[in-house]
GUTINU-569456 format. One line per 4 residues: number of its first residue (from 1); their letters; for each residue y, z, x of N, C-alpha, C, CB. Coordinates in Angstrom, 1 decimal, decimal comma, always signed. Each point is the difference from the previous one (the first is absolute). Glycine has a CB too. Example, Ala and Ser with C-alpha at 12.3 -4.5 7.8 and 13.67 -1.06 7.14 Angstrom:
// GUTINU-569456
1	AS	-5,7:+7,8:+13,2:+1,2:+0,0:-0,9:+1,2:+0,0:+0,9:-1,2:+1,2:-1,9 | +2,3:-1,9:+1,5:+1,1:+0,0:+0,9:+1,1:+0,8:-0,8:-0,6:-2,2:+1,2
// end
This chain:
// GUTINU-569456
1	XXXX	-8,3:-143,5:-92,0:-0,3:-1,0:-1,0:-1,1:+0,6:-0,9:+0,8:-2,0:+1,4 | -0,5:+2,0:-2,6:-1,1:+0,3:-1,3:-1,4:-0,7:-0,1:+2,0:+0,1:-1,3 | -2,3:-1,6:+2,3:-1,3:-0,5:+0,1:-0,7:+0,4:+1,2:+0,7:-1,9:-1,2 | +0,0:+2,8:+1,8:-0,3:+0,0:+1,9:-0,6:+1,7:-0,3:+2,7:-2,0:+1,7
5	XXXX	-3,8:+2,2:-1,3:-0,8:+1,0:+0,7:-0,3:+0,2:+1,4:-0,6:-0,2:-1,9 | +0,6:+1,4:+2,6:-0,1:+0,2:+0,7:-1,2:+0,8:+0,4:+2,1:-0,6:-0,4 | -3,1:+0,7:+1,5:-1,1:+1,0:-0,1:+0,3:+1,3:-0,1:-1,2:-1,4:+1,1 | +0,4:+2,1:-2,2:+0,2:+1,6:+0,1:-0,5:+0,7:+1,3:-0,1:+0,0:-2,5
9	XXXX	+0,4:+1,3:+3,0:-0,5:+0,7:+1,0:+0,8:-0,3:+1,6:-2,4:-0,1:-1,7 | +1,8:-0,3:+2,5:+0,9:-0,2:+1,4:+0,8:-1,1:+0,0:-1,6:+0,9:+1,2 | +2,5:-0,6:-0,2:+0,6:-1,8:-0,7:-0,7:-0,9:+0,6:+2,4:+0,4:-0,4 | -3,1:-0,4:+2,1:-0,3:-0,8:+0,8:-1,5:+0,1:+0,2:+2,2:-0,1:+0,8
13	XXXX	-2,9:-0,7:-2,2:-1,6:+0,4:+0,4:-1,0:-0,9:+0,9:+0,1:+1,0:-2,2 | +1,1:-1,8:+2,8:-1,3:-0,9:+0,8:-1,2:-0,9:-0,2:+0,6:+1,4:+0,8 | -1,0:-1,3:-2,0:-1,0:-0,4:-0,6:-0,8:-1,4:+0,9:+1,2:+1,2:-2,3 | -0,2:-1,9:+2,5:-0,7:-1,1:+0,8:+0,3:+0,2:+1,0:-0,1:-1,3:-1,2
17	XXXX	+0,6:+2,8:+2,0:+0,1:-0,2:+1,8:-1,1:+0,4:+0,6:+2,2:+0,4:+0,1 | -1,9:+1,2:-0,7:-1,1:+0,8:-0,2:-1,6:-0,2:+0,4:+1,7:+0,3:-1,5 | -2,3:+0,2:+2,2:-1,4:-0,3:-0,7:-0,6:+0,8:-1,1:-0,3:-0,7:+2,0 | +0,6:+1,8:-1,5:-0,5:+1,5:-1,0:+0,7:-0,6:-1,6:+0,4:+2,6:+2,2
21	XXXX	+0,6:-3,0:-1,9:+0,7:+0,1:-1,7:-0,8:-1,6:-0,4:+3,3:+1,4:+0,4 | -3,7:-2,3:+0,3:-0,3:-1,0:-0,2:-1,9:+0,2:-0,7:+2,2:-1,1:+2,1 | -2,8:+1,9:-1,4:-1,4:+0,5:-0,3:+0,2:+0,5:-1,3:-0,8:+0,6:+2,2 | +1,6:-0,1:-2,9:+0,0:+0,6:-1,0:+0,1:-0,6:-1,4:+0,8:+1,3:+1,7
25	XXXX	-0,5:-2,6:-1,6:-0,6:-1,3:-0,7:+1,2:-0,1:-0,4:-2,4:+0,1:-0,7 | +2,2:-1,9:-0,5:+1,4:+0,0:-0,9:+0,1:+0,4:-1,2:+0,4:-1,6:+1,0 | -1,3:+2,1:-1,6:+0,3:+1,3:-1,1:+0,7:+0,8:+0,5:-1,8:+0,1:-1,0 | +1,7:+1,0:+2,4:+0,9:+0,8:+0,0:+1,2:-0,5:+0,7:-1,7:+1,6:-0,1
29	XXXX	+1,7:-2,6:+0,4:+1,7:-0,5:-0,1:+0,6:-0,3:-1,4:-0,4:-1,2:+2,3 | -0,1:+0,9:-3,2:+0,4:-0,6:-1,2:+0,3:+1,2:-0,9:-1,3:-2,2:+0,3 | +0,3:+3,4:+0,4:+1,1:+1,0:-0,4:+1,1:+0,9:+0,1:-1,3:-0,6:-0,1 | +1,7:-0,1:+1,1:+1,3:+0,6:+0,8:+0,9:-0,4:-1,5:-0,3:-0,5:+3,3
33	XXXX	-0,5:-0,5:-4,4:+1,3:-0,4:-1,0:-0,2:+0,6:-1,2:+0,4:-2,2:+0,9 | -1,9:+2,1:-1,4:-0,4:+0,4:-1,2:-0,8:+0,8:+0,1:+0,5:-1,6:-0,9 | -0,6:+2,8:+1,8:-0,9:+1,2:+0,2:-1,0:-0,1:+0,2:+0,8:+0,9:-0,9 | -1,7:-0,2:+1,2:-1,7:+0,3:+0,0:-1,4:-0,3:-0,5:+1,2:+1,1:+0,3
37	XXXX	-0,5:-1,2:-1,9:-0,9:-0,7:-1,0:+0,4:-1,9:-0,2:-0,1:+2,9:-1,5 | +0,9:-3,2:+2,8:+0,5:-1,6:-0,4:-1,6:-1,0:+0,5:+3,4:+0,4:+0,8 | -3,6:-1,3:-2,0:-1,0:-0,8:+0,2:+0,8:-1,5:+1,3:-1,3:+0,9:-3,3 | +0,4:-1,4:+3,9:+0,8:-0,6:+1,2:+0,1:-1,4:-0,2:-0,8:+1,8:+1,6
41	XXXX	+2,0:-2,2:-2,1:+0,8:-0,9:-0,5:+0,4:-0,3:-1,1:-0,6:-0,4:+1,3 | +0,3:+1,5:-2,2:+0,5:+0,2:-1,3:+1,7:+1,1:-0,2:-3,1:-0,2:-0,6 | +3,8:-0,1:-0,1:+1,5:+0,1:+0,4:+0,8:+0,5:-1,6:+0,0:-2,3:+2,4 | -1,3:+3,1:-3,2:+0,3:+0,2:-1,5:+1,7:+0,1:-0,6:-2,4:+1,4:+0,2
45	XXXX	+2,5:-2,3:-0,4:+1,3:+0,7:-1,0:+1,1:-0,5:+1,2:-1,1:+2,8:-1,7 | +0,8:-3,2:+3,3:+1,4:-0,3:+0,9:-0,4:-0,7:+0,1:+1,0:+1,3:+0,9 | -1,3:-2,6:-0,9:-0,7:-1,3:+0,1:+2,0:-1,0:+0,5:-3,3:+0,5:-2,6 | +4,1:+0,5:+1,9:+1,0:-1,0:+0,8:+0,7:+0,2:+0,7:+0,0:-0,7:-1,1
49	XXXX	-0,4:+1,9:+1,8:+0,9:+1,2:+1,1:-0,5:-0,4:+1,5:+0,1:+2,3:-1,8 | +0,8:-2,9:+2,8:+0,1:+0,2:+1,2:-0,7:+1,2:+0,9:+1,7:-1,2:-1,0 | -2,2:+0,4:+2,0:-0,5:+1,5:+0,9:+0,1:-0,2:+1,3:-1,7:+0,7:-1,4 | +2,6:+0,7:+1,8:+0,3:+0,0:+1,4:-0,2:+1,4:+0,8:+1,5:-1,8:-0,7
53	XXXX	-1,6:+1,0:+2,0:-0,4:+1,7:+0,7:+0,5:-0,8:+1,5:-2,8:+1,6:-1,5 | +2,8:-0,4:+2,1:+1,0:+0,0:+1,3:-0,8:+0,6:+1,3:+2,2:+0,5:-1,5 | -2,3:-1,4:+2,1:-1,2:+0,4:+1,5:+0,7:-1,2:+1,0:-3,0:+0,7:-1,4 | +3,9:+0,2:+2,4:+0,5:-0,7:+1,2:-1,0:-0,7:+0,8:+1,7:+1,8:+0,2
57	XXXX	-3,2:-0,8:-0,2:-1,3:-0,2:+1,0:-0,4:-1,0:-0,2:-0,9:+1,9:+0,2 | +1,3:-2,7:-1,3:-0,7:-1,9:-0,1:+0,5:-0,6:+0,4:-0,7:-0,2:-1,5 | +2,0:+0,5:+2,1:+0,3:-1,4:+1,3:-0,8:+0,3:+1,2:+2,6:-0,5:-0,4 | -3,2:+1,9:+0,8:-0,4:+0,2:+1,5:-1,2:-0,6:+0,0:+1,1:+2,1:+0,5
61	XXXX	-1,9:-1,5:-1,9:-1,6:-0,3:+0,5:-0,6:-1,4:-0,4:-0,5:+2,5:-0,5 | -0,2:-2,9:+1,0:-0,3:-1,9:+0,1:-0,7:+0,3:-1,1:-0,3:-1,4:+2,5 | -0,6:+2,1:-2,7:-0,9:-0,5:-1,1:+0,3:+0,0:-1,7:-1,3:+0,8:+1,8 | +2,8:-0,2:-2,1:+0,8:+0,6:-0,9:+0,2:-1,4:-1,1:+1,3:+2,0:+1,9
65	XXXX	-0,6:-3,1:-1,3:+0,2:-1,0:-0,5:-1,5:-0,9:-1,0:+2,1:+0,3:+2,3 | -3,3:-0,1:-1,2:-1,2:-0,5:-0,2:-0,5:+0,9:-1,5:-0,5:-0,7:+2,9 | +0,4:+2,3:-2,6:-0,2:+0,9:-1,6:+0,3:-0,2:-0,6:-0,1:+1,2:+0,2 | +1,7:-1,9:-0,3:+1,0:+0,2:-1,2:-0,2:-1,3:-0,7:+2,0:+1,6:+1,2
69	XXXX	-2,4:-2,8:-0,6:-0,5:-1,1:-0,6:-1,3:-0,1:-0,7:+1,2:-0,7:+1,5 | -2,1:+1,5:-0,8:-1,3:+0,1:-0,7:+0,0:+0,7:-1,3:-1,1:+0,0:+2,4 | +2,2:+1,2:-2,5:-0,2:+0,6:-1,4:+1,1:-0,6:-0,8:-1,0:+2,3:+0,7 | +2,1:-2,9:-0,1:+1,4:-0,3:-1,1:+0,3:-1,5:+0,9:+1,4:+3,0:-0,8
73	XXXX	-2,7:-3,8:+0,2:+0,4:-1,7:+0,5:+2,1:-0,7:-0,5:-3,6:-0,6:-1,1 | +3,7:+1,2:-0,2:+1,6:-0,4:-0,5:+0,5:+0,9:+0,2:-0,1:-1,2:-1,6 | +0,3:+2,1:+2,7:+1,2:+1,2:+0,1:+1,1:-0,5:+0,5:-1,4:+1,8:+0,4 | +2,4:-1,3:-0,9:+1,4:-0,4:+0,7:+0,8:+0,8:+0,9:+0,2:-1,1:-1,9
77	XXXX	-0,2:+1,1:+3,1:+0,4:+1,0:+0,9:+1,4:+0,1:+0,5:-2,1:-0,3:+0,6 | +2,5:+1,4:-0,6:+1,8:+0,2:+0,4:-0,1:+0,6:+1,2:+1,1:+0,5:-2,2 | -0,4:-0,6:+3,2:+0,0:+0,9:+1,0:+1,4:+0,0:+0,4:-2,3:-0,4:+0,8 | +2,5:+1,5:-0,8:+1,3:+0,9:+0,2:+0,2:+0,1:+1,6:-0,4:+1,4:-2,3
81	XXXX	+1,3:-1,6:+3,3:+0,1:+0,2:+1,5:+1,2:+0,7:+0,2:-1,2:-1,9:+0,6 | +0,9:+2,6:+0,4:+1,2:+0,8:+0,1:+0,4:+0,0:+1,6:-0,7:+1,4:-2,4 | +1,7:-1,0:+2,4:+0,3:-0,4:+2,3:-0,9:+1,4:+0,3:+3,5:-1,0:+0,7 | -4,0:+0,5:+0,0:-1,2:+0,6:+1,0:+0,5:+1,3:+0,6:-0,9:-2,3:+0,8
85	XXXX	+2,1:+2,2:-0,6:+0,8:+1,5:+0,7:-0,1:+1,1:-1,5:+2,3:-1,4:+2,3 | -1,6:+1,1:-3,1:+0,3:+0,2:-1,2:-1,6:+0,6:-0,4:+2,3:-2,0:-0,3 | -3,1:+1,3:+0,1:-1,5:+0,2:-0,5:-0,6:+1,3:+0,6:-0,3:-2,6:-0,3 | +0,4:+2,4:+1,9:-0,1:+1,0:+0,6:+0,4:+1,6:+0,2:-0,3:-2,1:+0,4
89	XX	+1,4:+2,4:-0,7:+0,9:+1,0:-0,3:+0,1:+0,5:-1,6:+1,3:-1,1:+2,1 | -2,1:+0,3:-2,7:-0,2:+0,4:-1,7:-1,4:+0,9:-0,5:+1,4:-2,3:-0,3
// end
């Protein structure tokens, strides 16, 4: 979809499973969208574009749910499942 972004670089950054990726603040998560020089919560010029990123590790870790509220109170979350045998063998 034309509104839907995705993070650049890995696909699965963990950001809220993580600790290391979590220390690294939410500027450098916010740049996984708008690069290096992105001011943190400023969204120039995509202010109506969707943002998504893909990290299996936030169903495992407990504290995942708790990060992801503290920085994105209105996020809307999709979770994709797949048969466990299937997941495994992929």
């Amino acid at each position: 979809h034309p509104q839907l972004a995705i993070n650049r670089g890995d696909k699965e950054i963990h950001y809220f499973a993580f600790d290391d990726a979590h220390a690294q603040g939410p500027a450098r998560y916010q740049a996984r969208w708008d690069g290096d020089g992105a001011v943190l919560g400023e969204c120039a010029g995509r202010e109506a574009e969707l943002r998504g990123e893909v990290s299996a590790s936030y169903l495992d870790y407990p504290r995942a749910a708790e990060r992801a509220f503290a920085l994105l109170p209105f996020a809307k979350l999709v979770f994709m499942l797949r048969e466990p045998a299937a997941r495994m063998a992929s």
